[in-house]
N, C-alpha and C positions, 0 to 999 in steps of 0.2 A: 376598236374604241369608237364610240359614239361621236358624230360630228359636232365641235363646240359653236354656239352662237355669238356667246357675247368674248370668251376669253381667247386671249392669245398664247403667244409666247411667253407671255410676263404680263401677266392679268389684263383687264380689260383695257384698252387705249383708243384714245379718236379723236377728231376735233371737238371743242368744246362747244356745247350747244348746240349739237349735232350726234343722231343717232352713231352709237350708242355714251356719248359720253353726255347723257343730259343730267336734267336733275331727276326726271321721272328714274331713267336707269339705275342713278344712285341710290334712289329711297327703295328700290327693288331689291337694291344688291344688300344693303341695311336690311330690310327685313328677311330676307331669303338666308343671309348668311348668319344672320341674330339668329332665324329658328335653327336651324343646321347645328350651330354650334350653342345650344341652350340646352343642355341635358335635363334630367326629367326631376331632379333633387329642388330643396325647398330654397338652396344655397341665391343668392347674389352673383349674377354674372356680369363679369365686363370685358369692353371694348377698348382698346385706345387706339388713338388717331395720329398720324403725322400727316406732314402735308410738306409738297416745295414752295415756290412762292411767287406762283402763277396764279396771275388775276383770277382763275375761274376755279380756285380751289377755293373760294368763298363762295361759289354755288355750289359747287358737289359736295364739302363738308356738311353745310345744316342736313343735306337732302339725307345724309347716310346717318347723322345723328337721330333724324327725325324717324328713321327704318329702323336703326336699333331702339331707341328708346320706346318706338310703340311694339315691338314688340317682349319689352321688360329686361332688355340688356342696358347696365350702366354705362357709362361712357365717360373717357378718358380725354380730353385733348391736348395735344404737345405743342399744336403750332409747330414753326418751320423746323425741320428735325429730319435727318439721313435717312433715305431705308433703311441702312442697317441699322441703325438707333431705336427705330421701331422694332425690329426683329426682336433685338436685344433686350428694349422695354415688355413686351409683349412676356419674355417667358421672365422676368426680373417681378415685375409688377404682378405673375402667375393670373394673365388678362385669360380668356379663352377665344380671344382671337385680337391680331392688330390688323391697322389698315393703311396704307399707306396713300396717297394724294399725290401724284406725281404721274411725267409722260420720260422723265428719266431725262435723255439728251436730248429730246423731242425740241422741235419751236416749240416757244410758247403758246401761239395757239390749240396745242394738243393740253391734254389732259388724260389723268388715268389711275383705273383701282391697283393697287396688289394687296393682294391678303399674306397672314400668315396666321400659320396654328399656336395652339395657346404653346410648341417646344419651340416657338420663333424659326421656323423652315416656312418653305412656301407651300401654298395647298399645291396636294396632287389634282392629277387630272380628273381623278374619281369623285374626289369632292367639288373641284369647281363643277362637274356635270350636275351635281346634286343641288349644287345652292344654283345652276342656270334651271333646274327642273322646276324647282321653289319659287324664280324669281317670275315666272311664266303662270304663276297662281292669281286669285285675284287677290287684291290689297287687303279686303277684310278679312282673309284668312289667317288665323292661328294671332291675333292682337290680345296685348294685355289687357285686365281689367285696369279702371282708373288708380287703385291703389300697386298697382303691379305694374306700371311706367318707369322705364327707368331714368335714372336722373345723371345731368352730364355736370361736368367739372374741367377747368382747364391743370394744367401739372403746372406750376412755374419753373421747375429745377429740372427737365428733361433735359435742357442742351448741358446745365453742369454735371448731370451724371454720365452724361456719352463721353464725354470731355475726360473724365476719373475713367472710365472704361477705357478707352480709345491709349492714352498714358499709360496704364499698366501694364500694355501690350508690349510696349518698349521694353527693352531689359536693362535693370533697376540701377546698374552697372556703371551705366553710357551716359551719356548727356549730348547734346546737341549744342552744346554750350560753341564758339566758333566757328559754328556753319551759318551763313546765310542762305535762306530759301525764299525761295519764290513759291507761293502758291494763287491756284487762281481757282476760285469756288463757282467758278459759271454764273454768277449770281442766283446760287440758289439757294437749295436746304443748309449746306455747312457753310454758309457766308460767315456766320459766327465762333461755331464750335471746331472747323477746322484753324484758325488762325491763332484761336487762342491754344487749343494743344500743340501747337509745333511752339510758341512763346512758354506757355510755362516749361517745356521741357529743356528750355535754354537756346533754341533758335533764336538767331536777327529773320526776322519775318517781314518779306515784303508782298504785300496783297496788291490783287487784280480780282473782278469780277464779285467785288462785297458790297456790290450797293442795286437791290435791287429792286424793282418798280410793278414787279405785276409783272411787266410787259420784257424784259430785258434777259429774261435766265438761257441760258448758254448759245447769245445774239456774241457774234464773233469774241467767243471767250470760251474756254472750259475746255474739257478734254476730248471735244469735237472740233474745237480752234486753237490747238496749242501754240499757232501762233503769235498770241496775245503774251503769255508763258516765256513762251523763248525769247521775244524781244525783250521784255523787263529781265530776264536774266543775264542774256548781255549789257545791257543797259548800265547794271548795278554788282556785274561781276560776280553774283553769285553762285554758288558751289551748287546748286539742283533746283531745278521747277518742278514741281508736280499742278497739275491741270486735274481737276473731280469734274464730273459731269454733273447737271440738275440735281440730282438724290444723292448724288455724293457715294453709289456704289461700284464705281469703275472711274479709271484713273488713266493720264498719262504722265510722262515722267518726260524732262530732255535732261541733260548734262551741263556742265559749265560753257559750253561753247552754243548750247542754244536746238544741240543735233534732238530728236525725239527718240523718245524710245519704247515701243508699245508694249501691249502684255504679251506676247510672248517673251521678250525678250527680260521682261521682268519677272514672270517664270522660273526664265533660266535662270538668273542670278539667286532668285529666293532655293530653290530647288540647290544647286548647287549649292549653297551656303546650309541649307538644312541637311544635308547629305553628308556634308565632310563634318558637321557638329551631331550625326548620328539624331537627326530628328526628323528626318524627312520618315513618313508614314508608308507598308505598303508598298516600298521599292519602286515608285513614281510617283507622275502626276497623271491630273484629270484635264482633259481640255477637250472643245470640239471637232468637229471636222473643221471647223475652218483657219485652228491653228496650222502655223508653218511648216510644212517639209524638215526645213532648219535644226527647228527645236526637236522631233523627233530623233533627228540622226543627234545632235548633241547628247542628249539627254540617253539614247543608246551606246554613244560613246563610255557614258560613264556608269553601263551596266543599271540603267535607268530604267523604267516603261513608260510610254506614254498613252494612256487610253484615254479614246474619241468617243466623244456623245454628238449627239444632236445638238440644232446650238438653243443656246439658252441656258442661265446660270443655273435653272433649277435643274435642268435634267447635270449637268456637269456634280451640281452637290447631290442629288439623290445616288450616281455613281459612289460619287467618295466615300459616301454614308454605310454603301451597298460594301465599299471593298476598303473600308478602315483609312481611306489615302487621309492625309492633312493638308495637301496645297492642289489646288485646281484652278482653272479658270479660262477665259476667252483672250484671244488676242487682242477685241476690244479696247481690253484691261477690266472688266471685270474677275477678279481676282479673289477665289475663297480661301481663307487660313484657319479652317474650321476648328483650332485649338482654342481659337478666340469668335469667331463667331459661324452664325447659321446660313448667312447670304455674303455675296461681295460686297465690302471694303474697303474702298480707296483710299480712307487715310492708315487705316491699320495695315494695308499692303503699304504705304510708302513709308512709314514707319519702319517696316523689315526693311526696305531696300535702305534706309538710313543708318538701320543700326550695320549692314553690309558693310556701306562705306564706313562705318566709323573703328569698326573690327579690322579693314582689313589694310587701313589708312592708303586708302586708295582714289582717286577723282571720280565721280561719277562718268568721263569719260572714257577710264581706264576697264567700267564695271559696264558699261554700255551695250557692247557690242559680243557676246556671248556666244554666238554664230552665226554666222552668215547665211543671212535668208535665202530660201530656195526662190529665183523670180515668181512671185506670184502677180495675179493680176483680177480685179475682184470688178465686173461689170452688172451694171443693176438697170434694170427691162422694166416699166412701167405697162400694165395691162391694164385694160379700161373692164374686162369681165370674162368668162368662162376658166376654163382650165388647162392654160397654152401647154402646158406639163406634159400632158397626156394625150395628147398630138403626135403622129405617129413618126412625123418630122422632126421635131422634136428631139423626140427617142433617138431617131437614127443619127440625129449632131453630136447628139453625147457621144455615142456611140461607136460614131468616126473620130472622134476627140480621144477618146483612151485608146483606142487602136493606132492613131498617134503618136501620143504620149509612152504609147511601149510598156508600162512597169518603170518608167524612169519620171513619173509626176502626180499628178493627182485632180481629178474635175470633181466639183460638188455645185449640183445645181437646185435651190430651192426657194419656194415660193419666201416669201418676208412674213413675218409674223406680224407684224403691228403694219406696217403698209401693205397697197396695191402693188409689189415691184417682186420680179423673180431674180432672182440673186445667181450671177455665176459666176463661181470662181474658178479660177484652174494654173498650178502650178507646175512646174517642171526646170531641169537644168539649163534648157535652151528657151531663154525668153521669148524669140520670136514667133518658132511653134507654141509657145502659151500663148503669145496674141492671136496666131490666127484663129487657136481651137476657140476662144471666149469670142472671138468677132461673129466664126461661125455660127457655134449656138445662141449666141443672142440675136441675130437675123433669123434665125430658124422662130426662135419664141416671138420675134414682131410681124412675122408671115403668121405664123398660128391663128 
């Protein structure tokens, strides 16, 4: 495969106002992805827009309205609105492409595109190469006539229809009615539309993280700070926190005591609970390599499989898609329940894990701890440039690291998709030998 430029792991990301998250990039990415996806018919095409609610999505919105509309794509906009809510909108609204506006759990000084296709998935790699080929053309290339512009519109009713979508997901049965929940929206895209669907569904609702400034989305809050989460749920003795990131499509959870509890382990309870109700898909789940040891061996306990992708939520859903599954995702918590949508979900996963508890009338501490993690240990190497990977040194840390580890753990060491850092993790039953293997090879990667 072709080396990409501008995209990552999860479309294009960077600082704002800073190559490549400028505005110049985004009126590229607007008109490169408008021709790609403009087929050759007399028909009306359209775009829609979400965005999170970071100051600099007010520069990259007009720049990419401005790239589709010249080149004769209509345009939709949501305003602040979930990735997954875009996904959603995108194949509902039968757009031929959405776009999303967001750096996800990023500081807010980042910013960042994701696309998806008019079936609400995310583009492949194939087509991001093709709209980076497009967007390396000059400007006056392939522009509509002045009657052939297309014309934008905002939506007002986007966040009440994710709201009715995100509700129906529950099962019609249940209610929420005597649980109190904490959630905390990172001050982002579902500051709104998460609060009120955990309320109309009959939750006592206590917010954190719904007031936000530009400048504030998931600044010691959200499900990269759960502990903002966990102390208001001691606080106020509530039965579960859930913690959304920026975009609202990965999630963490703690229990009544405040303990957390990441996606794996949220995994396991959904997965299990789908399994004994004869709905789990495909005879497992989908997750990356950088799920736990833990969940593997669980999840084989219960005549389970668990098959590893690369990480990133698209390659996890292009699996499930490939081999029929219904539940996948990252330990993150990004989390896909592709019965109900095309990308991860963090209120429609915490939805499942509620309706769990309410099935099994059980405490979220009692549903918490599902297996016991294998020690892992996840160290991240900051490089300033070339390709410490491919270092011959390098090579030989790993190398001595699994000749260690025996068959009784697991090393995965790789570059960051959205930042400069190489990532190494390495698990095993004896924690110690996992620190020294991670100490070693990330000394190996800062000699490199």
């Amino acid at each position: 495969m072709s080396k990409r430029t501008y995209f990552g792991t999860d479309g294009i990301r960077g600082q704002a106002n800073q190559h490549p998250m400028t505005a110049e990039v985004a009126l590229r990415v607007g008109l490169a992805a408008g021709k790609l996806f403009r087929s050759q018919d007399d028909r009306r095409h359209l775009v829609v827009i979400g965005k999170d609610t970071r100051l600099s999505g007010y520069m990259i919105e007009p720049a990419l309205v401005a790239g589709f509309a010249s080149v004769g794509m209509d345009v939709r906009l949501f305003g602040p609105l979930p990735t997954p809510a875009v996904a959603m909108m995108t194949r509902s609204m039968r757009a031929d492409l959405g776009v999303m506006i967001s750096a996800s759990h990023n500081d807010f000084a980042d910013n960042g595109i994701k696309l998806f296709g008019p079936d609400g998935y995310k583009l492949s790699d194939a087509q991001e190469l093709k709209i980076e080929a497009l967007m390396d053309e000059g400007l006056q290339e392939g522009l509509a006539p002045p009657r052939g512009l297309g014309r934008v519109k905002r939506i007002d009713d986007a966040q009440a229809r994710y709201v009715e979508i995100v509700k129906a997901t529950f099962p019609r049965h249940l209610s929420l009615s005597g649980l109190r929940v904490v959630i905390d929206c990172a001050n982002g895209a579902s500051y709104k539309v998460a609060p009120t669907a955990l309320y109309e569904l009959g939750a006592e609702v206590i917010t954190v993280g719904v007031d936000p400034d530009g400048s504030n989305i998931n600044a010691e809050c959200g499900s990269t700070h759960p502990e903002a989460m966990a102390k208001l749920v001691r606080e106020y003795r509530a039965d579960i926190g859930i913690a959304l990131d920026g975009d609202a499509d990965r999630l963490v959870i703690c229990d009544e005591k405040g303990l957390v509890v990441d996606g794996d382990q949220i995994m396991a309870i959904i997965a299990d609970a789908y399994a004994k109700a004869g709905k789990l898909k495909a005879g497992g789940v989908v997750a990356t390599v950088m799920s736990n040891l833990g969940l593997e061996r669980f999840l084989a306990d219960k005549g389970l499989t668990l098959e590893r992708t690369s990480v990133g939520d698209r390659y996890v859903m292009a699996r499930m898609r490939e081999g029929g599954f219904n539940l996948g995702g990252e330990q993150s918590g990004h989390l896909i329940l592709s019965d109900f949508s095309t990308t991860g979900d963090g209120m429609i996963a915490a939805l499942q894990v509620l309706a769990v508890m309410i099935e099994t009338d059980l405490p979220m501490s009692a549903l918490a701890r599902q297996f016991e993690p294998v020690p892992q240990l996840l160290e991240n190497v900051r490089f300033a440039g070339g390709k410490p990977l491919e270092a011959a040194s390098v090579k030989q840390a790993i190398a001595d690291g699994e000749s260690q580890l025996n068959g009784s753990g697991r090393i995965v060491v790789r570059p960051s998709g959205t930042e400069p850092l190489i990532r190494i993790m390495a698990e095993g039953d004896d924690p110690a030998l996992v620190k020294k293997v991670v100490r070693s090879i990330a000394a190996a990667v800062k000699a490199a």
